[in-house]
Backbone bond lengths (Angstrom), bond angles and torsions (degrees), N, CA, C in turn:
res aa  C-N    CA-C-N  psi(-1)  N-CA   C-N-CA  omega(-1)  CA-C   N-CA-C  phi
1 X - - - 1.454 - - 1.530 108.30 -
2 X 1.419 113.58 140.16 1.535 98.34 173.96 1.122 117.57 -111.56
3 X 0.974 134.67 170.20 1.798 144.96 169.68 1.763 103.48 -37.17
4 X 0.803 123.95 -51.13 1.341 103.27 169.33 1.268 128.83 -63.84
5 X 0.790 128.55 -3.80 1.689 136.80 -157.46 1.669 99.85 -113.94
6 X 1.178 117.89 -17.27 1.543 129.57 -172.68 1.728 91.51 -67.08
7 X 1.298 139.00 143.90 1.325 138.21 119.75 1.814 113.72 -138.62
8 X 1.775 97.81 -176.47 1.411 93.65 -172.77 0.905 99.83 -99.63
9 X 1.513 125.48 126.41 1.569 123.52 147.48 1.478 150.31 -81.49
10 X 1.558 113.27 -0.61 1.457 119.69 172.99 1.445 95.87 -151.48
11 X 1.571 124.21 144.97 1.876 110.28 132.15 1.352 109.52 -129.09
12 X 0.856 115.25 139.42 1.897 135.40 171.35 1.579 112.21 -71.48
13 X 1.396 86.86 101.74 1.627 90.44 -175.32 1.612 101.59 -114.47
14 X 1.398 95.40 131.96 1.326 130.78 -173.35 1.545 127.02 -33.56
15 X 1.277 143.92 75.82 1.824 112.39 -168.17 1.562 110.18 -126.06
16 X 1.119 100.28 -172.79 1.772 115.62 175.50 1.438 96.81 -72.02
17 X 1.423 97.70 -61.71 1.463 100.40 -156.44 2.038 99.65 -127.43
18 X 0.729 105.77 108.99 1.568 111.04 -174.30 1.752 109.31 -59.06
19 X 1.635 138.48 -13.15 1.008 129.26 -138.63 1.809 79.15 -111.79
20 X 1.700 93.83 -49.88 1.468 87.81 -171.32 1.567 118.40 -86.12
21 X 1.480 125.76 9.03 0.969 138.40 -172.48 2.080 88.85 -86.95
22 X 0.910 98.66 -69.42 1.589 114.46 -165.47 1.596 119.38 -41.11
23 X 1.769 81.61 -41.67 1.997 92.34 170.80 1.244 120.04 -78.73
24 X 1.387 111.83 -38.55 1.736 119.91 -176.09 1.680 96.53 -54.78
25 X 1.126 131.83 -65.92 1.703 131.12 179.35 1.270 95.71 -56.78
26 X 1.341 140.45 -54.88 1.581 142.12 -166.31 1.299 93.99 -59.97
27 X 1.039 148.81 -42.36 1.775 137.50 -158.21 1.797 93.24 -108.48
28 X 1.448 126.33 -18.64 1.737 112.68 -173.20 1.918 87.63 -75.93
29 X 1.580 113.38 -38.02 1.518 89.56 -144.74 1.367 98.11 -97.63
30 X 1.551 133.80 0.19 1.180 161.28 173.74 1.400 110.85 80.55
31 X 1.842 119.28 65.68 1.360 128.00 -167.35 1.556 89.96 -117.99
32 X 1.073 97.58 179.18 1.772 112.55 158.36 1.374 122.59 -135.37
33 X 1.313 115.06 136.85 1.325 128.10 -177.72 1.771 114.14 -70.54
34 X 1.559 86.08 126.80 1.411 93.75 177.11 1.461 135.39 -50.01
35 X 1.486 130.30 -168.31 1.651 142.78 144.82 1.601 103.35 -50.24
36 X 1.349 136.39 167.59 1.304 118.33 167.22 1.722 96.72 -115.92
37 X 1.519 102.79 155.74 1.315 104.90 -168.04 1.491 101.32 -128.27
38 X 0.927 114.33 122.43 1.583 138.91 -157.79 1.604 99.15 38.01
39 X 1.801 125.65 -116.70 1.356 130.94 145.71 1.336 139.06 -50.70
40 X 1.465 95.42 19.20 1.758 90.76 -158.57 1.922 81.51 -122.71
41 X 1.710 95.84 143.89 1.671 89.76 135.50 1.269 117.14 -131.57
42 X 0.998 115.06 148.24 1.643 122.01 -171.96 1.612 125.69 -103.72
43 X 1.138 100.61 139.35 1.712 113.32 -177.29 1.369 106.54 -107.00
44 X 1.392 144.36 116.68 1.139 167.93 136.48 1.205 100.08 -22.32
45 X 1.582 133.12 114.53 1.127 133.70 149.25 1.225 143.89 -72.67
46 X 1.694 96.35 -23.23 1.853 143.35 179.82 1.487 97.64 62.63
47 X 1.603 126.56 43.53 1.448 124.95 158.16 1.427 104.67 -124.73
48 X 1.107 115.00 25.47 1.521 121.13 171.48 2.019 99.53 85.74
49 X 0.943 113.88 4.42 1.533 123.32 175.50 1.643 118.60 -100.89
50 X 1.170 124.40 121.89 1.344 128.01 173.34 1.610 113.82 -108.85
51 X 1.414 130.13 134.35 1.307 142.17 123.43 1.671 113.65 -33.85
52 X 1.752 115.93 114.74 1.246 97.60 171.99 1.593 91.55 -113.06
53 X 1.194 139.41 129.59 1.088 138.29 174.03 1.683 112.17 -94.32
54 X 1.361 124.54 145.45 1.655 133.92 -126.99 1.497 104.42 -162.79
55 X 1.125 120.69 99.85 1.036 125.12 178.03 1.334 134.56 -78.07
56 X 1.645 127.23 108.75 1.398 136.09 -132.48 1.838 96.37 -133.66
57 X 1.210 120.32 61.84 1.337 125.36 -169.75 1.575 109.75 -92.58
58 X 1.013 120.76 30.57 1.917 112.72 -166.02 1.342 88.74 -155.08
59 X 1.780 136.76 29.66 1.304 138.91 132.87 1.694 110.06 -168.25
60 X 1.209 96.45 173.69 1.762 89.08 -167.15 1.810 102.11 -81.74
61 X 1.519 89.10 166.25 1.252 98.09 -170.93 1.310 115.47 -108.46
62 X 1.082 107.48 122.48 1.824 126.08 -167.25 1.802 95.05 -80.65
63 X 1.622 93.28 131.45 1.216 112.72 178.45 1.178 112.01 -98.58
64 X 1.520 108.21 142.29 1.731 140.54 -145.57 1.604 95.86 -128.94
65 X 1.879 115.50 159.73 1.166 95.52 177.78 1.742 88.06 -127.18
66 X 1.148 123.99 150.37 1.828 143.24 -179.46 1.492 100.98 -136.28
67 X 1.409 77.78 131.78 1.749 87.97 -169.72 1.769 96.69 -126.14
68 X 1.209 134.17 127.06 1.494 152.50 175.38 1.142 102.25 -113.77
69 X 2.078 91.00 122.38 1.084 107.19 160.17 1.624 134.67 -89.12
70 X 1.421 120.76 115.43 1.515 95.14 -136.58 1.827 80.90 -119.39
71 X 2.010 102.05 179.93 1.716 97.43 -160.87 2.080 83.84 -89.97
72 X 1.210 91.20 149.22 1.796 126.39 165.82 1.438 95.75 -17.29
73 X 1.721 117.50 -65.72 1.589 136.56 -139.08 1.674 94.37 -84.88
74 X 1.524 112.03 -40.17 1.795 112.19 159.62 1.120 149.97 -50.80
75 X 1.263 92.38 -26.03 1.780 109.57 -169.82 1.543 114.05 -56.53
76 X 1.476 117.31 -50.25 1.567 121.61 177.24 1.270 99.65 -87.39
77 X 1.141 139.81 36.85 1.801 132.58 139.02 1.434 114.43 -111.46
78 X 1.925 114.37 -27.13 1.298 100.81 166.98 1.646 128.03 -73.99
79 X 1.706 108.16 -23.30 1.469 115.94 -179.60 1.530 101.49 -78.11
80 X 1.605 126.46 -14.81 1.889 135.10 160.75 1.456 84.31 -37.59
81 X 1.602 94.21 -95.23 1.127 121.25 -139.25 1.931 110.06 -49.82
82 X 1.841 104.69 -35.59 1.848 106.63 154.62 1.710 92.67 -32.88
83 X 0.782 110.97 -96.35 1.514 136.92 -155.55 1.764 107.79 -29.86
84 X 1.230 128.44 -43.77 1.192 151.13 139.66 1.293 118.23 -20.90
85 X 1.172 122.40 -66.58 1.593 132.98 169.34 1.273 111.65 -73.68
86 X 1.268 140.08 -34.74 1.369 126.86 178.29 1.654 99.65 109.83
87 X 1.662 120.32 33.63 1.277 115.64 177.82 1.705 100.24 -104.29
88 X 1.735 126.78 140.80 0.741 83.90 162.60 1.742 109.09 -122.20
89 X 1.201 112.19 164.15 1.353 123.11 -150.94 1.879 114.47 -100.22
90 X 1.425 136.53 132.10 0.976 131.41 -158.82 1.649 120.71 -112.28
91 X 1.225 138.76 146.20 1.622 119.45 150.44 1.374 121.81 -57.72
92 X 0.954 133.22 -38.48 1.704 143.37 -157.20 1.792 90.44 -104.97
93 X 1.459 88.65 155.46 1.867 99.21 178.03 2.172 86.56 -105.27
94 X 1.079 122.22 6.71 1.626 105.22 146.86 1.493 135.60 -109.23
95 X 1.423 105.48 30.85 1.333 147.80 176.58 1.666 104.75 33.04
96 X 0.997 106.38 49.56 1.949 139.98 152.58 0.882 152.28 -57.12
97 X 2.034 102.35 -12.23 1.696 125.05 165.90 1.774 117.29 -140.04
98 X 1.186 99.47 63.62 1.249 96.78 -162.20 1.486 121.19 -45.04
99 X 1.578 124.97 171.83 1.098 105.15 178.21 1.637 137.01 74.20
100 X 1.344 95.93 4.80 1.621 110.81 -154.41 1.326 118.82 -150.84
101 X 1.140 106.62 123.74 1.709 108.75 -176.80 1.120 106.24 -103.13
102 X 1.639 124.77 174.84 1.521 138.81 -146.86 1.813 93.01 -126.79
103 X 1.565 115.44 145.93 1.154 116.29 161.07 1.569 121.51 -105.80
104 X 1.501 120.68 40.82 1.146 116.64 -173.59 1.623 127.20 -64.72
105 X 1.384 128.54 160.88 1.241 118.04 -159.02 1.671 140.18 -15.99
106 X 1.442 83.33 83.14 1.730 107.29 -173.88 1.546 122.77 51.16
107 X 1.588 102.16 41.61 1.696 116.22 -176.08 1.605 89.36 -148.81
108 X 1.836 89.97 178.15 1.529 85.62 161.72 1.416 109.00 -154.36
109 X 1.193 131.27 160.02 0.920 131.30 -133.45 1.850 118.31 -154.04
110 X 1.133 132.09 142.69 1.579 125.52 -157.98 1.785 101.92 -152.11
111 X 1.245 111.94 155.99 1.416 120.01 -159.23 1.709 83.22 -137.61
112 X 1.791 117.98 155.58 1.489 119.13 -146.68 1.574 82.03 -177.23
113 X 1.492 114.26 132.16 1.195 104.89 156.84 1.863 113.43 -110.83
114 X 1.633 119.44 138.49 1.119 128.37 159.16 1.706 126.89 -45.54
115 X 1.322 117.76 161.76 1.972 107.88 -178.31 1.361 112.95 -72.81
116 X 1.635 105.11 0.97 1.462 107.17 -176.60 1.675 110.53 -106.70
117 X 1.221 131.25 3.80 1.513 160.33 -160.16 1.541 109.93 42.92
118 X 1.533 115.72 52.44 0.988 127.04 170.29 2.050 111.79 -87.00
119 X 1.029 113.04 113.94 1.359 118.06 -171.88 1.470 107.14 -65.74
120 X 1.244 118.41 142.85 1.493 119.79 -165.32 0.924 112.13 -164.57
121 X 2.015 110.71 122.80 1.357 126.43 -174.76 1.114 124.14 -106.04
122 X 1.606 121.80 136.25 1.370 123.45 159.69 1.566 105.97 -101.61
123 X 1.622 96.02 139.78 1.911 98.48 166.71 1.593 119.02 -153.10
124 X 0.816 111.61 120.99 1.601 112.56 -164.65 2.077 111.46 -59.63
125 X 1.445 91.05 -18.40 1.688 96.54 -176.83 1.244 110.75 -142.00
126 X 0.954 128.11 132.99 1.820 144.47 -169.76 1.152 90.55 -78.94
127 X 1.774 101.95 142.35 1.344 110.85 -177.91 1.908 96.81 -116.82
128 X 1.098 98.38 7.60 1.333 104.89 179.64 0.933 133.11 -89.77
129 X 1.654 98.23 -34.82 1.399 118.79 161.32 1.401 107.12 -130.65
130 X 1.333 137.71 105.99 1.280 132.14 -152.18 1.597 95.33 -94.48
131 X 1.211 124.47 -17.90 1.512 129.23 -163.51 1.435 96.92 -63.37
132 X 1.246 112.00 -40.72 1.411 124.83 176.34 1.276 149.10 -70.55
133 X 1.756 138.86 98.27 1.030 123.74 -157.66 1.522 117.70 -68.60
């Protein structure tokens, strides 16, 4: 197999409660929550990548940060739908401007915390790979 051929296909992210963990991201980024598969339920990313969400109730759950790269034309329905729920949504990932999104390399971009205080990014342009929309 070569290095290109490698990608990720699942991560198991941590929660209290897996049902309401899965929908709260399932309804911000406008996905739907899967069948559940054994302990897991899964969120469809539709890049061949799943969220398995895992229910971790017998110690607290250490917050992780996931960053989505999401399309241009979405962005002001997922910061709606924040707004909708009563999240409120940041520029900075030390959640320092509330209310406010970031224009970093020619995208823009917002920080959100999950019910499990997992920090969570939307950004319309990779800063990782900027070549990339």
């Amino acid at each position: 197999m070569s290095v290109t051929a490698v990608r990720l296909d699942h991560v198991a992210v941590l929660a209290k409660d897996r049902q309401l963990s899965a929908e709260f991201l399932a309804a911000v980024l406008g996905l739907r929550v899967g069948a559940p598969f054994g302990p897991f339920l899964p969120v469809d990313l539709g890049n061949g990548v799943t969220l398995d969400f895992y229910e971790q109730r017998d110690e607290p759950v250490q917050g992780q940060h996931y960053a989505f790269l999401v399309p241009e034309e979405e962005f002001d329905a997922m910061l709606a739908r924040l707004d909708a729920l009563g999240v409120t949504y940041f520029a900075d990932p030390h959640h320092g401007e509330p209310g406010r999104f970031n224009r970093l390399f020619g995208g823009r971009g917002a920080y959100f915390t999950d019910p499990d205080g997992h920090n969570m990014e939307i950004m319309t342009r990779s800063y990782v790979r900027p070549d990339k929309p």
